[in-house]
C-alpha positions as CSV (number, residue, x, y, z in Angstrom):
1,X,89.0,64.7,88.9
2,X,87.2,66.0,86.0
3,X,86.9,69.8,85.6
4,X,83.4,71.5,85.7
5,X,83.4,71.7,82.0
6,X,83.0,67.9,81.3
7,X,80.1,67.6,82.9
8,X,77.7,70.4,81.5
9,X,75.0,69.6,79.7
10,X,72.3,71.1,78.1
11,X,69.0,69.1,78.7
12,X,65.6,69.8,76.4
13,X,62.3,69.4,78.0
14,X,58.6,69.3,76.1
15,X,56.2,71.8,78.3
16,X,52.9,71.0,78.8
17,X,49.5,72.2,79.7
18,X,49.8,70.0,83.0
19,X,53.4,71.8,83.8
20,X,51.8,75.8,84.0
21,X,49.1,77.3,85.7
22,X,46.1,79.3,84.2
23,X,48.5,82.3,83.6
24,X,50.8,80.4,82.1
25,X,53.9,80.1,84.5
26,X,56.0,76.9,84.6
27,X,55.3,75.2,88.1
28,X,58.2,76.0,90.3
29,X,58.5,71.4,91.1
30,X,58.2,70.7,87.4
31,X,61.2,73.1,87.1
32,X,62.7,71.5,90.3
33,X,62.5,68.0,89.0
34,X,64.1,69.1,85.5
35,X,67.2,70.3,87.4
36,X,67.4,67.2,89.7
37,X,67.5,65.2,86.6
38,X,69.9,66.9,85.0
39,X,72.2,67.5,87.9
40,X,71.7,63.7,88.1
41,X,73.0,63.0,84.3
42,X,75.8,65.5,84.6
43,X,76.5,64.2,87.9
44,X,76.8,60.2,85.8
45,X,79.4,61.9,84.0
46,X,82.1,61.4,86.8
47,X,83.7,58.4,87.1
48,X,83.5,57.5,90.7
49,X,80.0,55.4,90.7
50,X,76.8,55.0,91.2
51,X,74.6,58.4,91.7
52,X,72.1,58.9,94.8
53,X,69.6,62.0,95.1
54,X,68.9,62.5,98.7
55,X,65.7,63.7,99.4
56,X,65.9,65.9,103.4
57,X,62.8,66.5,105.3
58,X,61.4,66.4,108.9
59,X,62.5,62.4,109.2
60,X,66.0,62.8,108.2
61,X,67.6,62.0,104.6
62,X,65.6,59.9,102.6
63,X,67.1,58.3,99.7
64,X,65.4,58.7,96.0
65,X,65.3,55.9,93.4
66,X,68.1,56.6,90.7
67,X,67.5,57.5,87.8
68,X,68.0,55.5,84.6
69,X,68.4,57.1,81.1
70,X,66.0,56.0,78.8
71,X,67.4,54.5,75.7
72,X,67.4,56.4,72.7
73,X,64.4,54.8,70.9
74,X,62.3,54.8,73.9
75,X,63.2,58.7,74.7
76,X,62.2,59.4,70.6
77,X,58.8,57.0,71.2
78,X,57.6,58.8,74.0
79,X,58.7,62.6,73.0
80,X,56.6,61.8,69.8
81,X,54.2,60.2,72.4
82,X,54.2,63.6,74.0
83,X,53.8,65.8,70.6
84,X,50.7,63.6,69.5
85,X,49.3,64.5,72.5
86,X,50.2,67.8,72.6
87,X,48.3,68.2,69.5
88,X,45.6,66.8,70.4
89,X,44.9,69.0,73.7
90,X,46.2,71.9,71.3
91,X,43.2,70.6,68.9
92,X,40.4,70.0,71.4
93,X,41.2,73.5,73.2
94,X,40.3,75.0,69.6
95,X,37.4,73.2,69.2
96,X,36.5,74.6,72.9
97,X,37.2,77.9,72.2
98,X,33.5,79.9,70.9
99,X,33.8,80.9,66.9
100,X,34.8,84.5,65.9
């Protein structure tokens, strides 16, 4: 059994407009579904098989598609996907915005 220490990780996530409110706080189930990922990728770590997220409600456990990493070109296409657009909103919010 591997010790706790082999399967931390330290995942990075772009925040956007979509994942805050007016105010500017981080939507408690963005945040949610960042840690199920990476409790997901650490959990890949462990040599004993295929990983299942379980999702509980009022019907009884439910499972979740897995989740498949992204290969590395694809992760690097869509974060500069994500900076573009990022930009962009950044951009059109200025243009918004009434002159000083």
């Amino acid at each position: 059994m591997p010790a706790i220490r082999d399967t931390a990780l330290e995942m990075i996530q772009l925040v956007l407009p979509g994942h805050a409110n007016t105010r500017g706080t981080l939507y408690g189930g963005a945040m949610m579904n960042w840690i199920t990922v990476a409790a997901a990728m650490a959990a890949m770590r462990l040599p004993r098989g295929s990983v299942t997220t379980v999702r509980i409600g009022d019907e009884g456990p439910q499972p979740v598609p897995p989740f498949t990493p992204r290969p590395e070109a694809e992760r690097r296409r869509w974060a500069a996907a994500a900076e573009r657009r990022a930009r962009w909103q950044a951009r059109q919010a200025r243009l918004r915005s009434p002159a000083p």
